[in-house]
N, C-alpha and C positions, 0 to 999 in steps of 0.2 A: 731691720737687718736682712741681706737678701741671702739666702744660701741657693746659690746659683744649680741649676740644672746640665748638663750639658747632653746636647741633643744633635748628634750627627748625622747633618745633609747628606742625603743623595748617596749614601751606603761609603761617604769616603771621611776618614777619621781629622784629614788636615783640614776639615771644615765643617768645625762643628760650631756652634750655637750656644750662648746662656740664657737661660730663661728664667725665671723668678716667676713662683704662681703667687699669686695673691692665697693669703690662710685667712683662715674665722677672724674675726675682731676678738678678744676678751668678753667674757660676761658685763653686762652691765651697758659694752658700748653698744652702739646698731649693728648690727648683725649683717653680713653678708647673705644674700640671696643667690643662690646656683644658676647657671647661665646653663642654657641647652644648646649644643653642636649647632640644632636647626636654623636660633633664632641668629645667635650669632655667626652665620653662615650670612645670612643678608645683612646683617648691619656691615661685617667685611667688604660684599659686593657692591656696596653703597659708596665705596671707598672710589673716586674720580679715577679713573685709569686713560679712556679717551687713545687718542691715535698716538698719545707721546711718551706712554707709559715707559718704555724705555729710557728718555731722554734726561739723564741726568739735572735735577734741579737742586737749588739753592736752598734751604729750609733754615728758616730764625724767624724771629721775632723783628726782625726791623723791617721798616715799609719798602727797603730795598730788596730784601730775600725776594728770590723766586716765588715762592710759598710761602706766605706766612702761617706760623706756628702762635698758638696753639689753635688744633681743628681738630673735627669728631664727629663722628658719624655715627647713627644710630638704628636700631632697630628694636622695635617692643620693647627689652628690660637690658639689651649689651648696645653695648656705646665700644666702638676702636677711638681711639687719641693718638695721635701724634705732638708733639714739643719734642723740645733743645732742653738739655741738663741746663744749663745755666742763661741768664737773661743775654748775654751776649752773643750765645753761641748762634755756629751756620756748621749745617751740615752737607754733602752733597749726600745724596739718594736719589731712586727711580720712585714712579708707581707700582712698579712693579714688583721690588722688594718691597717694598711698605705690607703689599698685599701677601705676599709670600710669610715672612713674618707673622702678621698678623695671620692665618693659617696655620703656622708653624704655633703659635700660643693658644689658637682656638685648639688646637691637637694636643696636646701637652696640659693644658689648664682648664680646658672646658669640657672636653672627653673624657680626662683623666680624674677622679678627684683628687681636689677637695671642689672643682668645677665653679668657682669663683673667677676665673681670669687669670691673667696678668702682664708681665713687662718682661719688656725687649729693646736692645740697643742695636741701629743697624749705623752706614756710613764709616769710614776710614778712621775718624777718631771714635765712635761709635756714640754720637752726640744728638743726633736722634732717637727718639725713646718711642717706643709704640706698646701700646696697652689696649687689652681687653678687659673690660669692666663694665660694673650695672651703670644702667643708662643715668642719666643727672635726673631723669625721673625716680629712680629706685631708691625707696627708703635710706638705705643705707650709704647711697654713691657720695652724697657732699659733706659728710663728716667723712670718709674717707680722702678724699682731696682735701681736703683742709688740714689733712696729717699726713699728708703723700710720705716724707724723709721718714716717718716712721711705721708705716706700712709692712707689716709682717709678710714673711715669703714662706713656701715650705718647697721641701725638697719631691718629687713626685719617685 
């Protein structure tokens, strides 16, 4: 369940932001490991920007998108992801928000505790999802995805 954040851009209230951190797992599952500002600062930058970062692209999963979805970048122990909520979906977004975004959750979920990560929707229906989380190397990261829909949030 996500108990959203909301987090207002640029000092102006008609654009603000939801964020969802990622919380502990329960006793007994794997256990979430704490993400540092530093590390997850380069796995962000790792994120393709290039000379088109502005230019509006297509994101889904079909070999038509602009971009296919799902992708993930990483660095030491934080991984950013991008997907579509649903198998069918297309979103339009830049690089440029992706990276913004993702900055906007490294700030909020990984400076802040509980310093786990987490999730963010950008794009007009907002069907692109962007998340900071332990790399698919980290103990914990693939029993996580393998329960994404039920993925505890907390409020920061």
């Amino acid at each position: 369940m996500v108990n959203p954040l909301i987090i207002p851009t640029f000092l102006n209230a008609s654009n603000a932001i939801t964020v969802g951190c990622w919380g502990q797992n329960p006793p007994g599952e794997p256990q979430l490991v704490p993400l540092t500002y530093k590390v997850c600062r380069e796995a962000i930058m790792s994120v393709p920007m290039g000379g088109q970062s502005l230019k509006p692209i297509t994101f889904g999963r079909s070999a038509e998108a602009g971009f296919q979805v799902p992708a993930h970048w990483e660095f030491e122990n934080c991984a950013v992801e991008i997907d579509v909520v649903e198998d069918g979906d297309e979103e339009r977004a830049t690089f440029a928000a992706i990276l913004k975004r993702a900055f906007d959750l490294a700030i909020e979920c990984v400076i802040r505790p509980p310093h786990f990560g987490g999730r963010s929707f950008i794009g007009q229906d907002e069907k692109l999802v962007v998340c900071i989380l332990e790399s698919e190397s980290g103990p914990s990261s693939q029993q996580r995805r393998s329960s994404s829909k039920g993925t505890s949030f907390h409020r920061s």
